[in-house]
C-alpha positions in Angstrom: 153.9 143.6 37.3 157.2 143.3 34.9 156.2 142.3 31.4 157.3 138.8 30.5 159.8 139.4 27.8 160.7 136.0 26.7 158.5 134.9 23.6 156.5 131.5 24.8 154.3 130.0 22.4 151.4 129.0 25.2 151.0 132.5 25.9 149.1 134.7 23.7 149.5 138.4 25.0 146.0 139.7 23.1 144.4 136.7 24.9 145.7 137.8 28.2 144.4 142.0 27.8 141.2 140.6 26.9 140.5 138.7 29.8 142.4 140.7 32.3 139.3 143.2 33.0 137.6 139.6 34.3 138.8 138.9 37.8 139.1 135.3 39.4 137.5 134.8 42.4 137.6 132.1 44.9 134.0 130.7 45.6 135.5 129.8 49.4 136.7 131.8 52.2 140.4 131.8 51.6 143.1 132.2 53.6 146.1 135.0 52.8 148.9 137.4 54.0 147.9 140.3 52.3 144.5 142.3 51.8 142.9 141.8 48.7 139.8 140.9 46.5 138.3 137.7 48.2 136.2 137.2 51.3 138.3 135.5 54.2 136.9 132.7 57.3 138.6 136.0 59.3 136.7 138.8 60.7 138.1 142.2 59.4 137.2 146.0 58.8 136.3 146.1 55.0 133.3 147.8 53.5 131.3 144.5 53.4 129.2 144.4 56.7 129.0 140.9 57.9 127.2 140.8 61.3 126.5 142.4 64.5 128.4 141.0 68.1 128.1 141.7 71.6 130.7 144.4 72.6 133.4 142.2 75.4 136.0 144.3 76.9 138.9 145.2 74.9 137.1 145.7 71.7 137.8 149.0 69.9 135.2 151.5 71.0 134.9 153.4 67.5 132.9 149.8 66.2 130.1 150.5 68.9 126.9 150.6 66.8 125.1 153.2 68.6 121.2 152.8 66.9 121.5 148.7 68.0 122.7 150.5 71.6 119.3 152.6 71.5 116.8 150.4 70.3 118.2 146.9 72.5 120.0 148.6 75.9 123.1 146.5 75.0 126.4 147.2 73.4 126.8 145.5 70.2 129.9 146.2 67.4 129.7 145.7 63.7 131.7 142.7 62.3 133.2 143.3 58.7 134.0 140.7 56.1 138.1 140.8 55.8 139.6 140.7 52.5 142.6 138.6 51.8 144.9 137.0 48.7 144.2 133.9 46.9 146.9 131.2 47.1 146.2 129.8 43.8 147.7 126.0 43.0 147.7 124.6 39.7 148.1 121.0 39.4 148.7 119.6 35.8 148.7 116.4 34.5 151.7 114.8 32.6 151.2 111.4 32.2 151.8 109.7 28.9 147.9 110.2 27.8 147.9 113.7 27.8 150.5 113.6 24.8 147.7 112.4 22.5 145.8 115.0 20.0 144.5 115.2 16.8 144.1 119.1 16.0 147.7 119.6 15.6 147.8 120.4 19.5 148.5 117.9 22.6 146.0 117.6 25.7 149.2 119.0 27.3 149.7 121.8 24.6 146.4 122.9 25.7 146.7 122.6 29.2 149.9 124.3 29.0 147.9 127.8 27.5 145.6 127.3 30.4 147.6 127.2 32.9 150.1 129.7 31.4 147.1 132.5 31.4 145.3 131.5 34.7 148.7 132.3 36.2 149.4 135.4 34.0 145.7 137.0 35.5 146.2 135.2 39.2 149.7 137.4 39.4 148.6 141.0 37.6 144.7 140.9 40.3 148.2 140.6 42.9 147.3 137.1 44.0 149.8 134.2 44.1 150.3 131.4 42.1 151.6 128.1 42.3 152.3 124.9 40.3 152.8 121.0 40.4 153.7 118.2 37.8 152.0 115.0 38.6 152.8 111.7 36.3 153.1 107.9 38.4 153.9 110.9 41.6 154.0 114.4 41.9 157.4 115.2 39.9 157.7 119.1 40.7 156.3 121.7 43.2 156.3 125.3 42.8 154.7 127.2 46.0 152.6 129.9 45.4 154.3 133.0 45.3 152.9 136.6 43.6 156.3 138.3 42.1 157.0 138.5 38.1 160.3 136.2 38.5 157.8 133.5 40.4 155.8 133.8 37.2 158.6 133.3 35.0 159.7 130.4 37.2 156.3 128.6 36.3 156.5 129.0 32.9 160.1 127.4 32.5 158.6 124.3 34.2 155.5 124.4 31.9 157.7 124.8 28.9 160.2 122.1 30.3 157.5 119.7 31.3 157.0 116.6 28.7 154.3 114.0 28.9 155.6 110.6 29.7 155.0 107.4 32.0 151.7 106.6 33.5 149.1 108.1 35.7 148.7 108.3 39.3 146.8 111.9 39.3 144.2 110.4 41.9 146.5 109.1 44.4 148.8 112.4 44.0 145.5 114.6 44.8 145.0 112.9 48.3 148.9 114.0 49.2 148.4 117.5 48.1 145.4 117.9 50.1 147.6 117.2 52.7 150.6 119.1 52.2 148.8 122.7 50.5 148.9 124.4 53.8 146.1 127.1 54.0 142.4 127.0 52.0 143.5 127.7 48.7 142.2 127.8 45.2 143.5 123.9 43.7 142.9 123.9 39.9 143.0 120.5 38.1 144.0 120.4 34.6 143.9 116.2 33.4 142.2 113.7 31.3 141.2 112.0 34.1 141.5 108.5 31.9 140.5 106.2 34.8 137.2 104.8 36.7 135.3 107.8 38.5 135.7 106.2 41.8 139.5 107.1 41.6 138.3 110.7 41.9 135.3 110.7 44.5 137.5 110.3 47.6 140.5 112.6 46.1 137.7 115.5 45.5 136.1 115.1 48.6 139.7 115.1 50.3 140.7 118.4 48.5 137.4 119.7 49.6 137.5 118.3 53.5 140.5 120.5 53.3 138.0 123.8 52.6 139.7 123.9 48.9 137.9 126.1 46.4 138.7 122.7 43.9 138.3 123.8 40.5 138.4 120.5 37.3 139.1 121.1 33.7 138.7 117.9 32.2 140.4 118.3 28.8 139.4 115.0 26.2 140.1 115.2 22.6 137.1 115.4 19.4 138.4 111.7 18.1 138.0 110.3 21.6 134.4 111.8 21.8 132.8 111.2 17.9 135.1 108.3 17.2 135.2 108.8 13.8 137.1 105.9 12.3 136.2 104.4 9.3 138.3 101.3 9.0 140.3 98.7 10.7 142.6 101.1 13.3 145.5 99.9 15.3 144.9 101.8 19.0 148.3 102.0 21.2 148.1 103.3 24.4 149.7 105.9 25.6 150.5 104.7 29.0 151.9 101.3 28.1 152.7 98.6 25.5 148.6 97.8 25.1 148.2 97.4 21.2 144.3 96.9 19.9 143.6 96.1 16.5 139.9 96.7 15.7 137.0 97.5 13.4 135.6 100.7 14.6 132.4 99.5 13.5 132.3 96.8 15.7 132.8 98.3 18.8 131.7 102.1 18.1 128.1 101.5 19.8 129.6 100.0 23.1 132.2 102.6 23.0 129.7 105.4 23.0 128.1 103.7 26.2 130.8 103.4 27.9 131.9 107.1 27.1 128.6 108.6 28.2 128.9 106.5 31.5 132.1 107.8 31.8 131.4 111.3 31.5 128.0 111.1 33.6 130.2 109.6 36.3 132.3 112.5 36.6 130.0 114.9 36.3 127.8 113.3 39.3 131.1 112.7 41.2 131.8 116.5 41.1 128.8 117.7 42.0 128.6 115.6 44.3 132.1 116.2 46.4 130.9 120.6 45.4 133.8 120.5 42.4 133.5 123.1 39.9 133.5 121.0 36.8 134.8 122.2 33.4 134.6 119.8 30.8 136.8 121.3 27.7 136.7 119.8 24.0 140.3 120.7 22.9 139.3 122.1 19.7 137.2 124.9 21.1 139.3 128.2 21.7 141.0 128.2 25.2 140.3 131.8 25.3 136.9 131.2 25.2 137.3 128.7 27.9 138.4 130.8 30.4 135.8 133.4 29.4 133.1 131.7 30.6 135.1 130.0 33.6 136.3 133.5 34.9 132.2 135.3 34.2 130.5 132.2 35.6 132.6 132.8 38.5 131.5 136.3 38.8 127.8 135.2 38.1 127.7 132.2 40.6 128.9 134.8 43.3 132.9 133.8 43.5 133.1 135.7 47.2 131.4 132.6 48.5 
């Protein structure tokens, strides 16, 4: 694969080396046009035996297992996992809320370096990658595709790509399960700054759709310690809303309501078989996708 030769400050080349020796793996059968690293719903003639099939006419001869001939009187062939490419699609997040942060970086910033080095390592393991923008609607599509200038293509739209307007992330997911054409690897990068139930039916869609759906729910350190000490104006993000308000007043009920929130997701993902990543954004992306890409490995990613 062609370097990328045009400097972009959500891509960190040392990053990238490191964690190029750790592959990506789909934990689905997916569904390609070119042999490669994951397992496929298609039968094939890799080295991974799968399972043994009575011999019909017109099968190749060479597959014959003669020892199952000898022992059972019948003719039975060998069936071998195929190996295909992963049609990877990235879906990120732009509504106005993903503009906020307090480390000197956006929830966008840092989205941005995600999905800047997931599609960096889904290109160079000769997979292809894809994009789509999603505010109020799905603003901008980029099909997966494998070549360098694909790449490059993606990263103009990230680098482009400003946060603005509100959400409709749930209601978009329901349309791309829908309109991504094969079992693919769909990678959420969002807040997800609305009720749980938005997301139940949009998971289970994705996943109805034999999607290998992977969540990376990004939420700031203010909006999880909530460390005001005095009288704070809050302005949304998404709208005119303007609260004025003593944090101490309302930090107990907020915590509540926070660890409702989060257990709601959580149980909602496990639920609908969503591998759920919930990311502070003040812990080293690098680090994120370190234990993403390993657990992956661990939880047995051909499956």
């Amino acid at each position: 694969m062609a370097a990328e030769t045009k400097p972009r400050g959500f891509l960190d080349s040392a990053v990238l080396a490191r964690l190029a020796t750790i592959p990506l793996l789909s934990r689905r059968a997916v569904i390609g046009t070119i042999s490669g690293i994951h397992a496929s719903p298609h039968r094939g003639s890799s080295v991974e035996f799968a399972e043994y099939r009575r011999y019909v006419p017109g099968d190749d001869p060479r597959r014959l297992d003669w020892r199952a001939f000898g022992r059972s009187d019948r003719y039975y062939v060998k069936e071998f996992e195929a190996d295909t490419n992963l049609r990877c699609c990235l879906v990120l997040d732009t509504s106005g809320s993903m503009n906020f942060g307090s480390t000197g970086q956006t929830r966008l910033e840092y989205a941005r370096c995600l999905a800047a080095t997931l599609a960096s390592l889904v290109v160079r393991q000769g997979d292809a990658i894809g994009l789509t923008c999603v505010s109020e609607t799905i603003s901008r599509t980029i099909p997966p595709r494998g070549t360098p200038s694909h790449l490059r293509e993606i990263f103009d739209l990230l680098e482009q790509t400003q946060a603005a307007g509100q959400t409709g992330f749930a209601g978009s997911l329901h349309e791309l399960a829908e309109t991504i054409p094969q079992r693919a690897m769909v990678i959420l990068l969002s807040d997800f700054l609305a009720p749980p139930e938005e997301f139940k039916t949009a998971f289970e869609h994705l996943r109805f759709r034999k999607h290998d759906v992977v969540v990376f729910h990004l939420l700031d350190p203010q909006e999880l310690t909530f460390s005001f000490q005095r009288p704070t104006r809050f302005q949304g993000l998404e709208g005119e809303l303007q609260i004025l308000a003593d944090p101490q007043d309302i930090a107990v009920r907020y915590h509540i309501a926070l660890e409702e929130y989060l257990a709601g997701m959580k149980a909602i993902a496990r639920g609908a078989g969503v591998d759920y990543q919930f990311v502070r954004t003040d812990r080293a992306y690098e680090s994120v996708l370190q234990d993403f890409l390993t657990a992956r490995i661990r939880g047995g990613g051909r499956r």
